[in-house]
VOPAGU-2260 file (C-alpha; in pm, 1 decimal, decimal comma):
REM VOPAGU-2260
SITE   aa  ch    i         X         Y         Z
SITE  UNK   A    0   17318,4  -14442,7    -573,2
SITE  UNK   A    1   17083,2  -14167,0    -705,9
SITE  UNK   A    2   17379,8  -14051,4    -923,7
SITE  UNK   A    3   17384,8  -14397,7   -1130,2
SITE  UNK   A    4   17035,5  -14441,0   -1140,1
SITE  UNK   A    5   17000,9  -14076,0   -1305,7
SITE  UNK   A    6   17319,6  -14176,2   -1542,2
SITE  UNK   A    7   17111,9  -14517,4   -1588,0
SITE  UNK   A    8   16820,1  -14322,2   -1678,2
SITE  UNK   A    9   16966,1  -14110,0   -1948,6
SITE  UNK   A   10   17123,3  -14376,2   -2088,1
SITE  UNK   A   11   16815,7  -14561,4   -2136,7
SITE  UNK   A   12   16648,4  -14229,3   -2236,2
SITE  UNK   A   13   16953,6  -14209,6   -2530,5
SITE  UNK   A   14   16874,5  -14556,2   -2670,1
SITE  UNK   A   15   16527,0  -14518,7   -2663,9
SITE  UNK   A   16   16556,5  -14214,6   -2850,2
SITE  UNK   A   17   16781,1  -14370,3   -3162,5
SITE  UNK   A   18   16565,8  -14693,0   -3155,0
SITE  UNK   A   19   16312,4  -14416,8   -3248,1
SITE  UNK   A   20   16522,1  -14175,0   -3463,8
SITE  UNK   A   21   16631,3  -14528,5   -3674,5
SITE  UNK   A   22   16278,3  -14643,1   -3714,4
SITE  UNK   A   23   16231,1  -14753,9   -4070,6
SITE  UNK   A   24   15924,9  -14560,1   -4275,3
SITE  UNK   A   25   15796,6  -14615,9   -4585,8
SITE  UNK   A   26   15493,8  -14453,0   -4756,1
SITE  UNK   A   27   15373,3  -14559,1   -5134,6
SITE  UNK   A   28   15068,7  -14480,7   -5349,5
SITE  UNK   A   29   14950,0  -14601,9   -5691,1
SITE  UNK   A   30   14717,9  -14444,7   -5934,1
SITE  UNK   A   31   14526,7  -14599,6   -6229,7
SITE  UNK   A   32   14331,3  -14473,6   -6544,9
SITE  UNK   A   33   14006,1  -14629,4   -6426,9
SITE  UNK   A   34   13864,6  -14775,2   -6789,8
SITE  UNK   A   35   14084,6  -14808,0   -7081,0
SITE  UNK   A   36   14004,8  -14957,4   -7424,9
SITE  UNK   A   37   14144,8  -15257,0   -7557,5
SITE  UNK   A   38   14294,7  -15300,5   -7883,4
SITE  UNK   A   39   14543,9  -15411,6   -8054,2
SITE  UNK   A   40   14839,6  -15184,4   -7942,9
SITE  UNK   A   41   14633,2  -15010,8   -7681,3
SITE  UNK   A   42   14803,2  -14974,2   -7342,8
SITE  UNK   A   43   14620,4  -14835,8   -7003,8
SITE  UNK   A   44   14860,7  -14603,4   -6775,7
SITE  UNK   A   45   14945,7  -14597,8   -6417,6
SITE  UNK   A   46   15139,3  -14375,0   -6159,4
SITE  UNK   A   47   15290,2  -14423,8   -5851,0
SITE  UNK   A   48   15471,0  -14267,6   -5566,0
SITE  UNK   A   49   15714,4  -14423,9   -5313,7
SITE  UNK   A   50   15827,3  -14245,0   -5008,6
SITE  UNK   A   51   16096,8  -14266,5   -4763,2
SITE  UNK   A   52   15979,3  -14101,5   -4443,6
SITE  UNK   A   53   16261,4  -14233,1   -4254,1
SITE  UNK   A   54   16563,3  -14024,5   -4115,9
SITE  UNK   A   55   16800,8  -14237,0   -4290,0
SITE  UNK   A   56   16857,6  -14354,3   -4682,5
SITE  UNK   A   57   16736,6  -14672,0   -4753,4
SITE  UNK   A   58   16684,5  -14971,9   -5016,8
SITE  UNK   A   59   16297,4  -15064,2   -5065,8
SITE  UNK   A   60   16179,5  -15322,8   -5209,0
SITE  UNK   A   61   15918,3  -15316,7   -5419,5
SITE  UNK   A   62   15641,6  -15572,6   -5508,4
SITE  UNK   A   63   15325,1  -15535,2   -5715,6
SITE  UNK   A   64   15058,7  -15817,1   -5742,7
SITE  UNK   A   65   14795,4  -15805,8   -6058,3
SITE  UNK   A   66   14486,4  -15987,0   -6000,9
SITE  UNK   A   67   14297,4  -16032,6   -6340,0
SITE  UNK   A   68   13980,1  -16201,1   -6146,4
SITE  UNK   A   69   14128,9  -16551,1   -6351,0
SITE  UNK   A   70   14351,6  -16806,8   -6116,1
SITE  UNK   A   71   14561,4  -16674,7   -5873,1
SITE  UNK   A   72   14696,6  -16329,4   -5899,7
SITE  UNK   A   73   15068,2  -16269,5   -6056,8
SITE  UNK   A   74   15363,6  -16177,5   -5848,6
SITE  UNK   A   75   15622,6  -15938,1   -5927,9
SITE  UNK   A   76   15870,8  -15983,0   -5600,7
SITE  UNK   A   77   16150,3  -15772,2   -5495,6
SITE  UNK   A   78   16282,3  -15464,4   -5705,2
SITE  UNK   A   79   16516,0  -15279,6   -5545,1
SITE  UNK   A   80   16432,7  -14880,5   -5519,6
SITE  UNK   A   81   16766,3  -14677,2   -5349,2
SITE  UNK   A   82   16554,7  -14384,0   -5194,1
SITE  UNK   A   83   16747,8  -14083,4   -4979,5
SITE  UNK   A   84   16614,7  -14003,9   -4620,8
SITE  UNK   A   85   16276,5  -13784,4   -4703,6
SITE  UNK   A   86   16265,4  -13869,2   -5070,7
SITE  UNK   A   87   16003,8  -13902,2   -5271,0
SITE  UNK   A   88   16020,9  -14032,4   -5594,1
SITE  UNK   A   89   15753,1  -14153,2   -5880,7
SITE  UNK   A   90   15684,7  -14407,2   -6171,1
SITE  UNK   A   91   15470,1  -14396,9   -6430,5
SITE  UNK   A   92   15397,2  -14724,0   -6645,8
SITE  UNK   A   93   15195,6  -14810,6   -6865,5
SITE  UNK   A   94   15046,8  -15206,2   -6958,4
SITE  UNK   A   95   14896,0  -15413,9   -7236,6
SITE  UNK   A   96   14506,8  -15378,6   -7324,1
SITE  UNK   A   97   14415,8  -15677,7   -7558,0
SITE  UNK   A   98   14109,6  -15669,3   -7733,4
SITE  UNK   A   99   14023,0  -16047,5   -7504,5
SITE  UNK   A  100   14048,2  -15835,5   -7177,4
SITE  UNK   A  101   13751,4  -15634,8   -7259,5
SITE  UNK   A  102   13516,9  -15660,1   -7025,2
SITE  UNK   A  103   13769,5  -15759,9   -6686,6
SITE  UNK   A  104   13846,7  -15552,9   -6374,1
SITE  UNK   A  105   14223,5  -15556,4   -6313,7
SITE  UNK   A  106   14322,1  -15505,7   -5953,2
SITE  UNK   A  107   14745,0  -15364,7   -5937,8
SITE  UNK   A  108   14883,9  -15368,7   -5587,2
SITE  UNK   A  109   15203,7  -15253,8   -5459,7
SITE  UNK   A  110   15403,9  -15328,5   -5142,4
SITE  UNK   A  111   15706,7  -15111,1   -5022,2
SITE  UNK   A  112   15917,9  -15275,8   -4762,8
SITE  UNK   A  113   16204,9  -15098,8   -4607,5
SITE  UNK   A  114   16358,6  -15299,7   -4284,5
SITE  UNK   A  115   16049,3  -15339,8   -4056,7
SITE  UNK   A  116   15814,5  -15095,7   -4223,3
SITE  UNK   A  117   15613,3  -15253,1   -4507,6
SITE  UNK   A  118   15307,6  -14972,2   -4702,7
SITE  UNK   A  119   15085,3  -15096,8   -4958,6
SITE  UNK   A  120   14787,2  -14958,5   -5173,7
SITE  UNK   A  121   14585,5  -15089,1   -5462,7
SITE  UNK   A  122   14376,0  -14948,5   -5722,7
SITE  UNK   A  123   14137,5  -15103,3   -6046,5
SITE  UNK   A  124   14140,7  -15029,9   -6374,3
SITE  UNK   A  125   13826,9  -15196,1   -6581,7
SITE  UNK   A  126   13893,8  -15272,5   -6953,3
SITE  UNK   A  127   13558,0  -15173,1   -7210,1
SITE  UNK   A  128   13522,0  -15238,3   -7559,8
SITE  UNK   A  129   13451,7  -15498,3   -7829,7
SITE  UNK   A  130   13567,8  -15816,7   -7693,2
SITE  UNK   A  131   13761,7  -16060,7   -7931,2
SITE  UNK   A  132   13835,7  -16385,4   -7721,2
SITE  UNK   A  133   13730,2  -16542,7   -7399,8
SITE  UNK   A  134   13817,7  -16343,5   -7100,2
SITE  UNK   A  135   13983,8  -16701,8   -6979,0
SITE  UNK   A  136   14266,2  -16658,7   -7249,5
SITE  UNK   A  137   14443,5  -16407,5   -7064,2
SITE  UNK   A  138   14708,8  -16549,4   -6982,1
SITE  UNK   A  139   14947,2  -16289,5   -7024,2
SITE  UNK   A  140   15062,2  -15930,6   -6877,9
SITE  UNK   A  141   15311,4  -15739,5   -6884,4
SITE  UNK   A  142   15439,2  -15396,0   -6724,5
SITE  UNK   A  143   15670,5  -15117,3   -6847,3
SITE  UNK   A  144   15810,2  -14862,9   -6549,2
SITE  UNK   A  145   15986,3  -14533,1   -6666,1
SITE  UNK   A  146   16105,2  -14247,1   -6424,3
SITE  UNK   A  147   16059,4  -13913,9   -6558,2
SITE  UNK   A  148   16374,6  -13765,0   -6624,0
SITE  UNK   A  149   16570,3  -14045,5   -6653,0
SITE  UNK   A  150   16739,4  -14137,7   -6950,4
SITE  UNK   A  151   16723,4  -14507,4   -6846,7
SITE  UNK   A  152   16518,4  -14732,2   -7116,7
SITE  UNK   A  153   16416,7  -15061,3   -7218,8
SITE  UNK   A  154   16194,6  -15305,3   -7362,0
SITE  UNK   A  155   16080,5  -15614,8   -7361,3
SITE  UNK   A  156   15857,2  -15915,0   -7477,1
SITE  UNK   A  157   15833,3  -16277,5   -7346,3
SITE  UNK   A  158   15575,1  -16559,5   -7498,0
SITE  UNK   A  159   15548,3  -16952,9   -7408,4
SITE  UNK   A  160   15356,5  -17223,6   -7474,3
SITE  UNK   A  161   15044,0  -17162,3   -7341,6
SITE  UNK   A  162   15089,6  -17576,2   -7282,7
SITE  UNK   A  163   15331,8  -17854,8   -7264,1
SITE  UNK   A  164   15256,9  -18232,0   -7244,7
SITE  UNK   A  165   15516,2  -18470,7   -6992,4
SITE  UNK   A  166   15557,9  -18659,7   -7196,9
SITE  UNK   A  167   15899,8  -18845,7   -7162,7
SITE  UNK   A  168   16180,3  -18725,7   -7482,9
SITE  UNK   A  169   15920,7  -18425,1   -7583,1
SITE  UNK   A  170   15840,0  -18233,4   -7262,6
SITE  UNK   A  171   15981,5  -17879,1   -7388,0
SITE  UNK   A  172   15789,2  -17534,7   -7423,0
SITE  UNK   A  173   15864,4  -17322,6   -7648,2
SITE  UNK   A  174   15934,4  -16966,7   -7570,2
SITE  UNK   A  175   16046,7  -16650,2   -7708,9
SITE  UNK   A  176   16261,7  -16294,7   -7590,6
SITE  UNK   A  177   16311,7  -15994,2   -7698,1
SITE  UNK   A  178   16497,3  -15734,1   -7525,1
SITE  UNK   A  179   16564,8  -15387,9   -7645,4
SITE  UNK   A  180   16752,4  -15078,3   -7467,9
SITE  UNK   A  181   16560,0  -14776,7   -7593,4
SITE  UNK   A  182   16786,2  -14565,7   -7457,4
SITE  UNK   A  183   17091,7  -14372,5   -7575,2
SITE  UNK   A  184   17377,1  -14516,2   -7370,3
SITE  UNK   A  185   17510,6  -14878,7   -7376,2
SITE  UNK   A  186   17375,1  -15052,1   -7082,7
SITE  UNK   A  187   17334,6  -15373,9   -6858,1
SITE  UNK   A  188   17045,8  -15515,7   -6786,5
SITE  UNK   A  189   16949,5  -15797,8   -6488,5
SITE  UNK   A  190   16717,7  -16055,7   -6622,9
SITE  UNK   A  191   16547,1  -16244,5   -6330,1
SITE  UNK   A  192   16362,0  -16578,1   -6356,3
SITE  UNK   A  193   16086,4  -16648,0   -6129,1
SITE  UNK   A  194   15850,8  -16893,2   -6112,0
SITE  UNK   A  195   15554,5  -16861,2   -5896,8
SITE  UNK   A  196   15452,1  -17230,4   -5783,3
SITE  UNK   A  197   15851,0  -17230,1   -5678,5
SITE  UNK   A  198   15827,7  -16947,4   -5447,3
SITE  UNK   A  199   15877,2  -16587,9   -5486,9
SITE  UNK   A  200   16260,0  -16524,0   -5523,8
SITE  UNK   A  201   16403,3  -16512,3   -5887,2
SITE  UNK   A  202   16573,1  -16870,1   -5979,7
SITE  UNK   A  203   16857,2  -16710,8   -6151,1
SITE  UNK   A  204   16958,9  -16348,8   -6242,3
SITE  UNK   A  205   17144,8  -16327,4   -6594,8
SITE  UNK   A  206   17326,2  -16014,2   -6658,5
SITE  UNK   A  207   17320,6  -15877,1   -7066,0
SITE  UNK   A  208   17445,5  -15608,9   -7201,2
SITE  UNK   A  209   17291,0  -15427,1   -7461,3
SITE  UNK   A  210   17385,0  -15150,3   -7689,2
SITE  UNK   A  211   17241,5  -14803,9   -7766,9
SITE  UNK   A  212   16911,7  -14918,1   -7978,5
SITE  UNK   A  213   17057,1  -15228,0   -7990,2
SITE  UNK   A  214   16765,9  -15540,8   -7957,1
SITE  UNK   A  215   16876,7  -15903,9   -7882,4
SITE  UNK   A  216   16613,9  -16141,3   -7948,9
SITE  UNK   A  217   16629,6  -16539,4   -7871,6
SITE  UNK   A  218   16441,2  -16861,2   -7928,9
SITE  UNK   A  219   16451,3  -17110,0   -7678,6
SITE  UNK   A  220   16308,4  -17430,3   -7522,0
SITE  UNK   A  221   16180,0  -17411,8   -7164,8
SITE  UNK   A  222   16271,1  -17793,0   -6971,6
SITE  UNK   A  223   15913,8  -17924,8   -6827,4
SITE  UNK   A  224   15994,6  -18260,4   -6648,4
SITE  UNK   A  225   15743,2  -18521,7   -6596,9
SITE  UNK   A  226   15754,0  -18504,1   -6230,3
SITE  UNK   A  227   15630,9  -18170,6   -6239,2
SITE  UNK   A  228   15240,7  -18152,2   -6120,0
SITE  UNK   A  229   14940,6  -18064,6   -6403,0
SITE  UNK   A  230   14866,8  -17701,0   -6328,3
SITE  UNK   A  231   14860,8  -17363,2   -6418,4
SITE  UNK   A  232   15222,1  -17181,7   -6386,5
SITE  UNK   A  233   15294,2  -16841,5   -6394,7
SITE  UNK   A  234   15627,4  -16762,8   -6532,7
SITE  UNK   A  235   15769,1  -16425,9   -6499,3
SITE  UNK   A  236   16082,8  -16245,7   -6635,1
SITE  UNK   A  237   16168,9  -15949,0   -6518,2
SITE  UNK   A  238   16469,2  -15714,2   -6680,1
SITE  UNK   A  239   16602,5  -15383,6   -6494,0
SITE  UNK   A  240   16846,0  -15143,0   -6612,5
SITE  UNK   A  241   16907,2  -14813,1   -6385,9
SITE  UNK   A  242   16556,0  -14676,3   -6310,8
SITE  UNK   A  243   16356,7  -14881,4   -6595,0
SITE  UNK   A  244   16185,2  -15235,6   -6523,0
SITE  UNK   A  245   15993,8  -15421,0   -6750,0
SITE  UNK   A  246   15856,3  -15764,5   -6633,8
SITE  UNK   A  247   15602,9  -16003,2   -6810,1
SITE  UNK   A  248   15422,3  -16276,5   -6705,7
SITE  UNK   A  249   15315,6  -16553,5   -6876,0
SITE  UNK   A  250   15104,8  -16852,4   -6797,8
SITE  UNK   A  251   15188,3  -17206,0   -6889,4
SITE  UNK   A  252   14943,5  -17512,2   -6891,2
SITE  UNK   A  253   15150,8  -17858,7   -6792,5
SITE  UNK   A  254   14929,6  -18131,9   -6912,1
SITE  UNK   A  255   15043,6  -18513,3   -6790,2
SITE  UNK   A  256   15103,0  -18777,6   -7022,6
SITE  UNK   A  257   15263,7  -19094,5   -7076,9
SITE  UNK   A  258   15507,3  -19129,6   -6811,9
SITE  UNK   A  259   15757,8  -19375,4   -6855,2
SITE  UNK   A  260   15697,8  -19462,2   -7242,3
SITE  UNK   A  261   15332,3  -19519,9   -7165,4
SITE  UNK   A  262   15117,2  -19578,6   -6872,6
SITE  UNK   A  263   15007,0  -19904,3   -6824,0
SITE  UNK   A  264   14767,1  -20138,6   -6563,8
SITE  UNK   A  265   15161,4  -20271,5   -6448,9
SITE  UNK   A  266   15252,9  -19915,0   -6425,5
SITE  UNK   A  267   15255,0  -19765,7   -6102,4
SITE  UNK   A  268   15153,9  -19359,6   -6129,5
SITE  UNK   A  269   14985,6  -19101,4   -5906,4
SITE  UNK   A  270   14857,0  -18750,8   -5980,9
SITE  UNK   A  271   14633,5  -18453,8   -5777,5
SITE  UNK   A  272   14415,7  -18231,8   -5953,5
SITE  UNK   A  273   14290,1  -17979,3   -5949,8
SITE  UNK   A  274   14699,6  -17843,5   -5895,3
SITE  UNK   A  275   14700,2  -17604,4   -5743,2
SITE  UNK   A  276   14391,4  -17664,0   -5543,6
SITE  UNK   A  277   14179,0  -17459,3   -5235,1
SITE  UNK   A  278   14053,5  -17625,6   -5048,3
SITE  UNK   A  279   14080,4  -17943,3   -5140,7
SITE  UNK   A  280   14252,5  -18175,6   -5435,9
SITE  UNK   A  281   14190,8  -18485,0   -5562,5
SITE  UNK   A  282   14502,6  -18781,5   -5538,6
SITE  UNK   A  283   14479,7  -19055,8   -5788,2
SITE  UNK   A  284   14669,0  -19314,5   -5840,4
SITE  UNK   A  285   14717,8  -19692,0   -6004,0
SITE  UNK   A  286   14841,8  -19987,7   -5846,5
SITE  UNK   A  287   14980,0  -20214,3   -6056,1
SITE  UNK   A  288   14894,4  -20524,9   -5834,4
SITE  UNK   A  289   14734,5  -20572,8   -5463,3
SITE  UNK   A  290   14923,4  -20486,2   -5142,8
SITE  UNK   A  291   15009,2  -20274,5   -4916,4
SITE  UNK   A  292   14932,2  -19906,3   -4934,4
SITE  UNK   A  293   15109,1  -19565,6   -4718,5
SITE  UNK   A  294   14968,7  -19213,9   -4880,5
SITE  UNK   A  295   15141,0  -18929,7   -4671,1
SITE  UNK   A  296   15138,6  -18560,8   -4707,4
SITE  UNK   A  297   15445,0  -18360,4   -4595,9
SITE  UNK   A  298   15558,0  -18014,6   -4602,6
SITE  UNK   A  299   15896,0  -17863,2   -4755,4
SITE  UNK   A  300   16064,9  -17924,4   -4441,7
SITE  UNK   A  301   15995,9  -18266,6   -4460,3
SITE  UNK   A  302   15792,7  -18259,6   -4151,4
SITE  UNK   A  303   15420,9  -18495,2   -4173,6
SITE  UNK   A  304   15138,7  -18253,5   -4198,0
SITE  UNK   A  305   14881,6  -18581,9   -4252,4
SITE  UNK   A  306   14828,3  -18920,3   -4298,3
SITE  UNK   A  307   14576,6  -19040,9   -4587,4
SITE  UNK   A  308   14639,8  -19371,4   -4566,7
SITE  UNK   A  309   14777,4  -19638,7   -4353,6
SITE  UNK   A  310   14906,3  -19960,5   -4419,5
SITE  UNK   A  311   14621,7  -20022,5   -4557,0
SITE  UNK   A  312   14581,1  -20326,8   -4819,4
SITE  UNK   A  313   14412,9  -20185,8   -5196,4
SITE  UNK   A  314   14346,2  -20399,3   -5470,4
SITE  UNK   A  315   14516,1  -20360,0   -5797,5
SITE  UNK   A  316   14340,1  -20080,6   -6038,7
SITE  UNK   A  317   14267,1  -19659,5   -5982,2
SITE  UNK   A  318   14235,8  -19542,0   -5616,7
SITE  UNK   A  319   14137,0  -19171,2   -5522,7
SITE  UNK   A  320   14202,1  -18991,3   -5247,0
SITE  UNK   A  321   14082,4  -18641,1   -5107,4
SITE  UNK   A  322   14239,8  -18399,5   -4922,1
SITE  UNK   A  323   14075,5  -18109,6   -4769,4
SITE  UNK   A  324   14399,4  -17881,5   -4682,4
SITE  UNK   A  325   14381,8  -18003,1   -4328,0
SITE  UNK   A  326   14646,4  -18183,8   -4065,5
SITE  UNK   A  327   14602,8  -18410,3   -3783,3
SITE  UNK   A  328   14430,0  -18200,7   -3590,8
SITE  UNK   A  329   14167,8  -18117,9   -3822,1
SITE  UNK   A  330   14327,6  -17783,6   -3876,6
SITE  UNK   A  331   14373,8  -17571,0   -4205,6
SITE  UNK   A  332   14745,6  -17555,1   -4306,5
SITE  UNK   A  333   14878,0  -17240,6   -4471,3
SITE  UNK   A  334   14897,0  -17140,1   -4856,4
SITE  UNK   A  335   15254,5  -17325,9   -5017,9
SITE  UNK   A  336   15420,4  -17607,1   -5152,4
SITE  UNK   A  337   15382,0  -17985,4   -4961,0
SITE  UNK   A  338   15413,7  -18316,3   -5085,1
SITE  UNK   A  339   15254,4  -18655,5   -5083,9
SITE  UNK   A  340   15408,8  -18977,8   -5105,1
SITE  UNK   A  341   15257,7  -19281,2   -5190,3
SITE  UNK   A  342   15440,7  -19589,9   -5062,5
SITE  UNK   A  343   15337,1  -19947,6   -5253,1
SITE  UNK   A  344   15468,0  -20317,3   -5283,3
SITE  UNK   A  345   15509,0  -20223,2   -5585,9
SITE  UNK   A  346   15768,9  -19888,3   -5532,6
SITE  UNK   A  347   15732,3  -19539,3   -5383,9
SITE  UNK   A  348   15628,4  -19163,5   -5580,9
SITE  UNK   A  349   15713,5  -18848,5   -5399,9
SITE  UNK   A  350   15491,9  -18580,2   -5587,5
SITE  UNK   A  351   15433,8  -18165,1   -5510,1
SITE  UNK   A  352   15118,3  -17987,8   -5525,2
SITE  UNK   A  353   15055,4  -17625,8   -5414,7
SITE  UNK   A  354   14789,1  -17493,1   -5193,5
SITE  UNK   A  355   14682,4  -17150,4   -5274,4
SITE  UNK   A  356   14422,9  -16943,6   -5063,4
């Protein structure tokens, strides 16, 4: 008996030991020139360091977050760094300094997440010099990583609208690419889609290849629906080739308009603003005659978070509702995506809106 309880004992002393020996670690640290000058042209410069304290080699993913003190702050999700068991291994890039920052305190983050273990560190860089703008137009950033040493290269510039009207038959942006491979071997490089409102994964991943100093530019029209929300959206493409990533971000305004050829006192329409909203947004909407009324938020599971309204009988004409961000309960829900529907006599709207803390 004392035999299998000692062979029981080392056995659980064995697995103990590799659930240790295969803990994931991850370490990361990121360095900024603390004031930089705008100007046209000008770029500030950053460093950082990633490293793989674990006994095994690993994929981390990487994520930065840039908060320019306007809105929410951008997301850059999920770029894959391969790093060997006790590697280290560094980045520098460098990132626009127009003459309208001048005068705002940019915050960069990074996250490292390898299995379980997730690092993180932040630092601020403050742009100073003659402003030419309001601080409120900048709507745009963008971020070029390089390793030293590598011969990996590339380029790249992404504008849009900075607004588009739905407005049924014209509800396009217009938007603009150029990608270059700077360096001196044909390559391919991953462009990923992502749009923040829609969550943080990419939408689509297009490969492209590009040759030595070759540049492939493209005009385009960016689909805006009407049944999108009004709102600020930030969209961001990033491209990665080897050990270079460049990703921009820019921010789109959707404004509403005439839905359905025109909105009418027959038409039946409903909007929130602000979108997105903390705490709390604002649901109007127009009946086009008396009845019956069911306003109903849900969230992307489709489960009810909160009724706003009940079978309750409105007159024809505008209606608003408010909703502080809480459910049934008189709790606070968390930060995403939920919907409201508004159920009349005279038809039923399903719209989104995001809550962002």
């Amino acid at each position: 008996m004392k035999r299998a309880l000692s062979l029981m004992a080392v056995l659980l002393l064995l697995l103990t030991a590799q659930s240790v020996l295969a803990d994931d670690c991850v370490d990361v640290d990121i360095e900024l020139t603390p004031q930089v000058t705008v100007g046209p042209g000008n770029f500030g410069e950053g460093f950082f360091e990633l490293t793989n304290c674990g006994d095994t080699a690993t994929l981390v993913n990487l994520s930065f977050s840039v908060d320019i003190g306007i809105g929410q702050p951008f997301e850059i999700h999920a770029f894959p760094v391969p790093v060997g068991a006790g590697e280290t291994i560094s980045r520098e890039f460098r990132f626009p300094a127009p003459p309208v920052a001048a005068g705002v305190s940019v915050t960069f983050c990074v996250t490292a997440t390898s299995g379980t273990a997730e690092a993180s560190d932040c630092a601020t860089v403050t742009f100073v010099g003659a402003s030419n703008g309001n601080p409120g137009e900048f709507r745009r950033f963008g971020m070029q990583m390089i390793a030293a040493g590598s011969n990996d290269c590339i380029d790249f510039d992404f504008e849009i609208s900075d607004t588009v009207t739905t407005t049924p038959g014209d509800f396009f942006a217009d938007a603009y690419f150029e990608l270059t491979n700077c360096g001196d071997t044909a390559t391919m490089v991953s462009l990923a889609l992502s749009i923040d409102v829609l969550g943080s994964e990419p939408l689509v991943t297009i490969p492209v290849r590009v040759g030595a100093g070759e540049t492939v530019s493209r005009h385009f029209q960016f689909p805006v629906p009407p049944a999108v929300p009004p709102g600020d959206y930030a969209i961001t493409i990033t491209a990665t080739a080897g050990d270079a990533m460049v990703s921009k971000t820019e921010v789109v305004t959707v404004l509403a308009g005439n839905l359905g050829g025109g909105v009418t006192a027959n038409t039946l329409t409903a909007v929130n603003h602000p979108n997105p909203f903390n705490p709390s947004t604002q649901i109007s909407f127009n009946l086009p005659r008396a009845g019956s009324v069911n306003l109903t938020i849900y969230n992307m599971l489709g489960q009810k978070v909160r009724t706003l309204i009940a079978d309750d009988y409105l007159s024809a004409g505008e209606h608003t509702v408010t909703w502080d961000g809480s459910n049934a309960d008189g709790g606070h829900v968390a930060s995403g995506i939920y919907l409201y529907r508004l159920t009349t006599e005279a038809g039923t709207l399903t719209r989104k809106m995001l809550l962002a803390k």
